[in-house]
N, C-alpha and C positions, 0 to 999 in steps of 0.2 A: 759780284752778287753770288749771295751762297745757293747750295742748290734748296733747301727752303725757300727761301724768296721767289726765285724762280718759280716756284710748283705754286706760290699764294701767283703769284702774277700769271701764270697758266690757268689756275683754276678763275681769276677775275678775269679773263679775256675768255675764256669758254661760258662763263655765265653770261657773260655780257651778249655774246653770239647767241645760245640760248635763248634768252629775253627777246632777242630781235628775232630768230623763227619763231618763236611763241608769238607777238606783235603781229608778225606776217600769216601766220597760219600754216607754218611750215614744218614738217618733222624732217629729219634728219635720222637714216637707219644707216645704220653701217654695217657694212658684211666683213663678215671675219677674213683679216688678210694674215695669210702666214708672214709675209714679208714682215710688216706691223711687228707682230710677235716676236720676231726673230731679232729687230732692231732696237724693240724696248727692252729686252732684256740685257743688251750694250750698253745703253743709253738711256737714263731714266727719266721720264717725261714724254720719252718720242711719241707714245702712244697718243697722249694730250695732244702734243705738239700735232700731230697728223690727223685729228677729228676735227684741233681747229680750223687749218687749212682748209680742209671738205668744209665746214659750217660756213666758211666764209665766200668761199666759194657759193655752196647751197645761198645762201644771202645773195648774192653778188650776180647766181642767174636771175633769181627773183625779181630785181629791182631791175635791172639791166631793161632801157630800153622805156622803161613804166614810169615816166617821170611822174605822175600823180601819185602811184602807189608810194614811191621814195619821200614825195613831199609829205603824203601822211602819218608816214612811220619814220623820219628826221630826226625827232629826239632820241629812238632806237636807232637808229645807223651810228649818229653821236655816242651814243654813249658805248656802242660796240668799238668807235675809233678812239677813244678818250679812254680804253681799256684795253689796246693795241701797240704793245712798248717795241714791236719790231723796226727798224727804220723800213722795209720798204712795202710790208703786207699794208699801210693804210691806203697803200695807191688805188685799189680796188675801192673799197666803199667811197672813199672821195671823190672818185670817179663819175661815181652815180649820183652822188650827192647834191654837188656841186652845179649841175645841169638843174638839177630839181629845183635846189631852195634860191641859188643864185652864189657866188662864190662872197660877195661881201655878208651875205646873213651866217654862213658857214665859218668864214676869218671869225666875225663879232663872235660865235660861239667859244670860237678858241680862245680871243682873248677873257669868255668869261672863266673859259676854263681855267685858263691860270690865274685869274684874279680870286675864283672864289674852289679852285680843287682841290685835291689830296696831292700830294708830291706825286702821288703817280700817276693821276689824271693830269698835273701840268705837263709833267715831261714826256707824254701820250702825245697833249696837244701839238710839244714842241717839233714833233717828228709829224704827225699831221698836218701841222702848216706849210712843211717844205714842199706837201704836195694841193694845198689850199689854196696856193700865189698862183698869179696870173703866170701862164711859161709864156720864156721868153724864145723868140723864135727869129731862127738868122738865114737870110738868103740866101746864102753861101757857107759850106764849110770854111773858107776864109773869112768870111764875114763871123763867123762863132771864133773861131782863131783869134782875131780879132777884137774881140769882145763887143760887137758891133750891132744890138738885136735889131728888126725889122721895125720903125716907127711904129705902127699898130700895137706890137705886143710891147712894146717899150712906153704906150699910152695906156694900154691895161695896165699893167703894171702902175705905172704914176696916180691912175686913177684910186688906186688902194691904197697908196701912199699912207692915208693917214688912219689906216684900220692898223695897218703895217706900223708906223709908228706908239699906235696905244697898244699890240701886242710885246713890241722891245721894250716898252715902259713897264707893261704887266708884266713879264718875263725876269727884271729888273728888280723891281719891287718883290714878289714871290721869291726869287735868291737869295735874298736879305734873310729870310728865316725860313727857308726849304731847311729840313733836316738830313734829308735823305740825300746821297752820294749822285750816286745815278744820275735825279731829275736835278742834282745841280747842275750836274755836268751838263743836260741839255740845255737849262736855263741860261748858264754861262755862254755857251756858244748862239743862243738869241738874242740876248742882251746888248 
């Protein structure tokens, strides 16, 4: 990815954050850090790169804890994580999400997202669902060693089965004529 791209995909995941403290009633001010300063002019983007964080964060105390506030402004958290191309920053708003709207309404989004998104809202999705899935959970470090997860989470799990199934199929289908590199590459490894 050139550094263009990048800066459209920085400024579409800061809008998207944006939109979601506007939703919430939330400003976000940031105080001048030399550090900042000192590291954007190495690195161009850091500066973006490090207000996202804060916004996401700012989002992230907001919701934390408030499952009705979360469940009201869902279509804003979605669309902050569906605007989220990092693998592991969605763990946060999924976080909160998830408790709120319930994990199978949150999955059904994703796969609408890759049925009907942009290459770069599907391959947002595809990195948000790794943390959408039921986790699996092992009694023992032997027992994960093993690849052995605890009956309970290995019954969540199976219980989504077949949301899990129509997103590899949506994943699948959306491949077929993804133009874009990147979100094939995550499409590919859903598929």
């Amino acid at each position: 990815m050139d550094e263009k791209e990048r800066g459209e995909r920085l400024a579409e995941q800061e809008a998207a954050l944006d939109a979601l403290l506007a939703d919430l009633g939330v400003t976000y001010d940031a105080e001048p850090d030399e550090r900042v300063a000192r590291l954007a002019a190495r690195a161009p983007g850091y500066e973006r790169y490090h207000r996202i964080g804060h916004k996401r964060q700012l989002a992230l105390r907001t919701l934390d804890g408030d499952r009705a506030t979360t469940a009201r402004h869902a279509d804003a958290v979605l669309r902050a994580l569906l605007a989220d191309d990092d693998p592991s920053s969605p763990n946060w708003l999924t976080g909160v999400l998830v408790p709120a709207i319930g994990r199978r309404q949150v999955q059904r989004a994703l796969v609408a997202a890759v049925e009907h998104g942009t290459p770069y809202a599907q391959g947002c999705a595809v990195g948000v669902w790794h943390w959408a899935q039921a986790p699996l959970r092992y009694a023992s470090e032997e027992a994960r060693r093993a690849g052995r997860p605890t009956a309970s989470s290995r019954a969540e799990r199976e219980e989504l089965a077949d949301v899990a199934a129509d997103f590899a199929a949506a994943c699948r289908r959306a491949l077929a004529d993804c133009p874009d590199p990147w979100a094939r590459e995550r499409l590919a490894a859903q598929a």
